[in-house]
N, C-alpha and C positions, 0 to 999 in steps of 0.2 A: 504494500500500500504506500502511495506517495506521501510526503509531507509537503504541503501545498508551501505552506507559512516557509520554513526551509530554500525550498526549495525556488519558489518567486525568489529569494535574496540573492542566489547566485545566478538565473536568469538574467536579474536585474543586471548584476555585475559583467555578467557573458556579453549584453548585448549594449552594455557603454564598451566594452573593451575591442570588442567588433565595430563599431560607430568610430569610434577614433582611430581606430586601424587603418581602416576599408572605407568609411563612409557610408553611405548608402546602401542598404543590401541588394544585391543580385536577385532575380525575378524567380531564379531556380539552383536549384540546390540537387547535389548527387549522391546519394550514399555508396558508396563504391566496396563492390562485396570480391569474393578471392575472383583473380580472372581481368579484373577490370579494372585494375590500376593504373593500365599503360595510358588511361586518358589522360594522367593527370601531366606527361610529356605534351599533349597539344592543347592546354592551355597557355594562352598568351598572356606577361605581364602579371604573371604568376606571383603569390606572395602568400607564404608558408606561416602558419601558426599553430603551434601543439595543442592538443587537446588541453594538457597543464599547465596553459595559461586560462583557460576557459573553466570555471567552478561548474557549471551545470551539464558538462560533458563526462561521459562515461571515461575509463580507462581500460577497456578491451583488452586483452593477451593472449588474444587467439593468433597464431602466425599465417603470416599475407597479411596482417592488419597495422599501420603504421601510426596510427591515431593523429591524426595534423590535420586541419583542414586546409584548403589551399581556395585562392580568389583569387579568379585572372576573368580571361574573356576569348569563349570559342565563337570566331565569326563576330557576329556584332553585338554577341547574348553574353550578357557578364552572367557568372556561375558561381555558386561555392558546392566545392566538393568535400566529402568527407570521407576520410580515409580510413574506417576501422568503425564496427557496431560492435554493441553491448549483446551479447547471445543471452536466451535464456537460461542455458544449461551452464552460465561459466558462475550463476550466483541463486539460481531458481527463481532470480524476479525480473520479470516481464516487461518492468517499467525502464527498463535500464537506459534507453532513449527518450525518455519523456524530455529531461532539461534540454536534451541538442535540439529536438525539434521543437519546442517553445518557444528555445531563446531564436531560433532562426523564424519563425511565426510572428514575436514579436518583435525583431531587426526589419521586418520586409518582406521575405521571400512569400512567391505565392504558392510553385508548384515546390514536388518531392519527387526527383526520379531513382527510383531503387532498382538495385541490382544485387542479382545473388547467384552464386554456385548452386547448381541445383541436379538430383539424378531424375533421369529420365522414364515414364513409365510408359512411352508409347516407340514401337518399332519407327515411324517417322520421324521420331527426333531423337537421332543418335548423339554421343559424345560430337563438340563441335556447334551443336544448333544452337540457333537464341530463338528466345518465345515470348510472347509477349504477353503478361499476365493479363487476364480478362475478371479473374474471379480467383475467392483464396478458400481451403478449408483449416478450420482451425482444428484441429486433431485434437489434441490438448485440452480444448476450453477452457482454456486461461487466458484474462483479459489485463491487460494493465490498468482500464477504468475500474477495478473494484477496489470502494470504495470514495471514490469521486463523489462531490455533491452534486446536488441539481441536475436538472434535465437534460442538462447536456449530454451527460454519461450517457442518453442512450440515442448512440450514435448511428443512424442513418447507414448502414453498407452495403443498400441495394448496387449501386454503381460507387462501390469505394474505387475502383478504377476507373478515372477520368475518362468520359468517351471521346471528348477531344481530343486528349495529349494521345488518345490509343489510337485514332485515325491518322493522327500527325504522324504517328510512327508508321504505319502503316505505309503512309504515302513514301516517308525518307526511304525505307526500303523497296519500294517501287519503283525509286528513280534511282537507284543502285543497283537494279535487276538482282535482289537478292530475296533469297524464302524468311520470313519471320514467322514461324510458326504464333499459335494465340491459343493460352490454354487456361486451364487452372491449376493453381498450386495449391499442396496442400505441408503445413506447416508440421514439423514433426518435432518434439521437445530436443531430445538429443540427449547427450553426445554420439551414444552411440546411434550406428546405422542402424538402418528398419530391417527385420526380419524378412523372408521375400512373403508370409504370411501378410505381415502388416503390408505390405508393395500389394499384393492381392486385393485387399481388401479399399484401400485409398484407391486403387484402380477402378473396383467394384462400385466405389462413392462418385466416383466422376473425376479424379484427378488425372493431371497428365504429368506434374514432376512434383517432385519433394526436396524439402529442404527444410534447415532448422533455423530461419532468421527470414522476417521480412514482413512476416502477418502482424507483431505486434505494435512495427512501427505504423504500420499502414494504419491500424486503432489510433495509436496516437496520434497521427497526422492528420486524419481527419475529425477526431474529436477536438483537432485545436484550429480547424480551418483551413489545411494546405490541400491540396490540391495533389494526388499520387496517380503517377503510372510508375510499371514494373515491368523490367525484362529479367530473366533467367535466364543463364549460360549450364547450358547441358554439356556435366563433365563427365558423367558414367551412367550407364545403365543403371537402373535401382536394382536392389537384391532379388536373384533369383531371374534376371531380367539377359544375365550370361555369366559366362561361368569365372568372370574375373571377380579376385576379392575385392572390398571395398575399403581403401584407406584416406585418410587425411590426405595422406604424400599423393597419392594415385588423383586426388580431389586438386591438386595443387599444379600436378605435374600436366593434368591437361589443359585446369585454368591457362596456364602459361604458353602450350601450344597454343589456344583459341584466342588469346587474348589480345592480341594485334587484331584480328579482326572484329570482335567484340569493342575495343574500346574505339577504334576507325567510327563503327557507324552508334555509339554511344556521341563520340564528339559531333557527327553531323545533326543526330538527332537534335542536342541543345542548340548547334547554332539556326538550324531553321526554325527556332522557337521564337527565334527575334522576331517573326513574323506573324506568328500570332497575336492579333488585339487583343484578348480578352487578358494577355498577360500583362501586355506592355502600359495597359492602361493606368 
């Protein structure tokens, strides 16, 4: 459960420290999951800040995670990216991103674009693919609003995935002549992998990949007003899906093959956002 009282004090503090930084917040914001770091090479006028200077940011230690945010400008779309999430599995609380995405909520920023490692549960989207989230399952049923007051808590996620920012993508990869698959994710606590039992049954629900990070920000972002699309980089079959074990390193080592092109149409996607009105307004 959050501490509102607490936790507004270091917001507060996050988001003068940000202001006299940066100035102005950028319109969009990246959380950057394993796989997708290499965009943080095509931001331009780039300018680097640790999470520990920031009070209401997590400190992550999951590895691929560097925790710094970085503000530059892809194309003509100024950005902050975040390098490193708070997992559920690394402390059992859920909320572990609420203060980043507040204090960016209330700096400025409109939308949230998340990305995450994710295994595959469909023969079409082999290791390699990106997808685009359409819809999420919370496995789990853990919410980071419990306990929240007021009506807010009950947060709206018929369309938690923007139908906008998901046609914008749509299009970037249309004029790329590339596949973006569109599916749903389903969130799994962790650490450990899913059993291919549990792959059976998330399949049986309607899922098309899994992963342990992404659903809880998507709660939080929209119960504070941001604006979320999601892509997913498929780094392995899920269990039972072939016959390869499934490890961290195996999760890393293909992020890193895929991750040039993953982060290539990560960076086109922000910059044809400048073009969007309903952002820029």
């Amino acid at each position: 459960m959050i501490d509102n009282k607490t936790l507004d004090v270091k917001i507060a503090a996050s988001v003068a420290k940000l202001t006299e930084l940066f100035g102005n917040a950028p319109e969009v914001a990246v959380v950057l999951g394993s796989g997708w770091a290499g965009a943080v090479s095509l931001v331009e006028e780039a300018k680097h800040l640790p999470y520990t200077e920031l009070s209401a940011f997590p400190q992550p230690k999951v590895e691929g995670h560097v925790n710094e945010i970085v503000v530059g400008k892809i194309g003509a779309q100024r950005v902050v990216m975040l390098r490193g999430r708070a997992h559920t599995y690394e402390s059992v609380d859920c909320t572990g991103m609420a203060g980043a995405l507040r204090t960016l909520k209330r700096w400025g920023v409109k939308a949230l674009l998340q990305t995450n490692a994710s295994g595959s549960l469909r023969a079409h989207t082999p290791p390699g693919s990106l997808m685009l989230i359409a819809d999420h399952i919370n496995a789990p049923q853990r919410s980071p609003l419990v306990g929240e007051p007021g009506s807010e808590r009950f947060v709206d996620m018929s369309t938690a995935y923007d139908l906008e920012l998901r046609a914008h993508a749509k299009k970037i990869a249309q004029s790329r002549n590339m596949v973006l698959g569109e599916g749903t994710y389903c969130w799994a606590l962790g650490p450990q992998f899913e059993t291919p039992a549990e792959i059976r049954m998330f399949a049986a629900w309607g899922a098309d990949a899994v992963g342990m990070s992404t659903v809880p920000e998507t709660i939080l972002a929209r119960h504070c007003g941001l604006r979320v699309m999601g892509l997913a980089l498929m780094t392995n079959m899920a269990a039972g899906l072939s016959a390869e074990a499934l490890t961290h390193a195996l999760t890393l080592q293909q992020a890193q093959i895929s991750g040039e092109r993953a982060a290539a149409f990560l960076a086109a996607l922000v910059a044809g956002m400048a073009e969007l009105p309903s952002l820029q307004s």
